[in-house]
N, C-alpha and C positions, 0 to 999 in steps of 0.2 A: 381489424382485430376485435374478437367476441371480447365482453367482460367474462366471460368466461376461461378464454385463453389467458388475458393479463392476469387473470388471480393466478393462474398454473404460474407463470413464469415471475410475478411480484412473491410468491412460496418459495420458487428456486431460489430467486436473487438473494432475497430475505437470509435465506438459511445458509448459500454457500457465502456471505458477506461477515456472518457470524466468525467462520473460521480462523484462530487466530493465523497470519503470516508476516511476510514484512511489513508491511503497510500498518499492519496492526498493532506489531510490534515497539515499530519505530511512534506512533502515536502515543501508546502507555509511555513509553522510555520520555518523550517529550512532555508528556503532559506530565509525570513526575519532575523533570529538568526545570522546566517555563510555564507552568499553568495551564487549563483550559483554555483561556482567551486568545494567548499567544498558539498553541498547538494548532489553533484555527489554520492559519498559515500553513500549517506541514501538511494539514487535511487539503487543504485546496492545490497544494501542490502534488499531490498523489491524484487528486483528481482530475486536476487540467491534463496528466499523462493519461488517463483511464480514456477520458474523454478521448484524445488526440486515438488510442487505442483502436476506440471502439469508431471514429471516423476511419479507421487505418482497414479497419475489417470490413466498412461498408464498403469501399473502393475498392477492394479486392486484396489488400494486401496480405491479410489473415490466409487466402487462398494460395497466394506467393510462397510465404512461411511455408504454406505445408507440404507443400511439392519442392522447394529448393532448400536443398540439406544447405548447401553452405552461407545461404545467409541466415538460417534459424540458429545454425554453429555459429556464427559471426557473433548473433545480437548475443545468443546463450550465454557466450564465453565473459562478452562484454559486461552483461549483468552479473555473473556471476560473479567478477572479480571485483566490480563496485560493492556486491555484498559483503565479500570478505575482508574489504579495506575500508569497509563502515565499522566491521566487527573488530578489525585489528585497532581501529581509532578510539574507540568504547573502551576496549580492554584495558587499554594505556590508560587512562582517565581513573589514574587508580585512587587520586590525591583528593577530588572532587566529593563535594557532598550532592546528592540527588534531591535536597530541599528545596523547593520553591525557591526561587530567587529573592534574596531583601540587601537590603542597603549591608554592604562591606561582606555578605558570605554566602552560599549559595554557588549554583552553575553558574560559569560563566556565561557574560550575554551576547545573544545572538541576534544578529538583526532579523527581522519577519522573510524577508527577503532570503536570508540562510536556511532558514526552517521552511519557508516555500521552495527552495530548489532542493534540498533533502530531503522534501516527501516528492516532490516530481520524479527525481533520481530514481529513489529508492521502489516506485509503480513503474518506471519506466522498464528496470532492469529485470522485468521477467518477459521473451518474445513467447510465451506459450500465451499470454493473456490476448493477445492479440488475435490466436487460432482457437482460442476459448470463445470469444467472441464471436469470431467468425462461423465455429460449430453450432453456438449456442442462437444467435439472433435469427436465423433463417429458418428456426422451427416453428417460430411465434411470428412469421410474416404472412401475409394472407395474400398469393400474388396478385391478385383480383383487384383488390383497392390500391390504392396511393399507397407508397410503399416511404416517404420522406415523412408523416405524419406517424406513422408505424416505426419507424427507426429513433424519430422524437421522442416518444412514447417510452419504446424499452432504455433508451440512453438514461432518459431524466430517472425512471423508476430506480435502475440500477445506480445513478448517482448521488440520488435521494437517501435509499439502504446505505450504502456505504459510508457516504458523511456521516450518517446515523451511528454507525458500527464505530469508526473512529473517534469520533467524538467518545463515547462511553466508554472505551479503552481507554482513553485521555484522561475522564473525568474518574475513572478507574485506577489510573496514574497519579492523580494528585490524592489520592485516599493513601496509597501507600507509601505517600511521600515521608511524613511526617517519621514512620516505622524506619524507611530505611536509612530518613537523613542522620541517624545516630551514628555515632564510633562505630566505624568498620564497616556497616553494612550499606555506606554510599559504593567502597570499593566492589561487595560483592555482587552486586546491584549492578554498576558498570562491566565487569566479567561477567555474570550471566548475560544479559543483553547481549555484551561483543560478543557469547561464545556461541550462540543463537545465530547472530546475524554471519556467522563464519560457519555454522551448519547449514544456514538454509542457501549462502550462496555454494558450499560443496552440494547441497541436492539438486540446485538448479540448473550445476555441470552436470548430472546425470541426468535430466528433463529431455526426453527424446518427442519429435513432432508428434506421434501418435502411441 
């Protein structure tokens, strides 16, 4: 791979990693809830799915997805309803302040281990990212060279950006902690979030392979 190709595709990654979605979503929402230090956990467990992802699209699986309707319906469905039963669980959470957590008041606390498998979760439940991958990685391979150093390469860069991205959301979260943790607006704070996360898994039921 030219240095010239990695800038093309470290521009792509860059810019489509900006995008807000779930992942990004549920970052700010954390990092309002539990701080930056703690949100670390939710990042890495969005990641270790991405990761597993983008192993999933080297092996061919990304090319499986997009030729067989019922298992991209299977995973689709499956995401989508984790989406809406994240949203419906936020919503409820009407009682809850979204201030940083301190001694007697604050969200309740979550082990690292809760917040690492709810940002896993919540990467895991989209199967387009998978045929995203798959689209995307084989335009930036060079079949001529090593092609395992070349998949290393676009993995790390893409996992690089994204830690990136969340984190900022997160650290973007703890800025408007302070604003929402007042009377009332922990609740509205909790219902926008769930009604988000109840939008984007109804769009993810319409996500078709192509």
């Amino acid at each position: 791979m030219s240095l010239q190709l990695w800038l093309i595709y470290a521009t792509t990654v860059f810019v489509l990693s900006m995008i807000p979605g779930p992942c990004m979503l549920l970052a700010a929402t954390h990092g309002m809830h539990h701080g930056v230090r703690r949100t670390l956990a939710t990042t890495f467990g969005a990641i270790s799915a991405l990761i597993l992802m983008m192993l999933a699209s080297a092996v061919g699986l990304g090319a499986l997805l997009a030729t067989s309707e019922p298992a991209f319906v299977a995973i689709k469905w499956a995401g989508a309803a984790y989406l809406v039963y994240l949203g419906i669980k936020t919503w409820r959470t009407v009682g809850e302040s979204v201030g940083l957590k301190q001694p007697g008041m604050g969200a309740p606390h979550r082990s690292l281990w809760q917040l690492y498998r709810q940002g896993f979760w919540v990467a895991a439940s989209n199967p387009k990212a998978i045929v995203f991958f798959g689209a995307l990685f084989p335009q930036f391979i060079d079949p001529a060279r090593p092609q395992f150093m070349q998949y290393a390469i676009l993995c790390g860069t893409f996992v690089t950006f994204e830690s990136a991205w969340q984190m900022a959301y997160a650290f973007g979260g703890t800025h408007l902690a302070a604003w929402f943790g007042k009377a009332g607006r922990g609740t509205l704070f909790n219902r926008l979030s769930g009604g988000l996360f109840v939008g984007l898994g109804v769009l993810l039921s319409t996500v078709h392979r192509t």
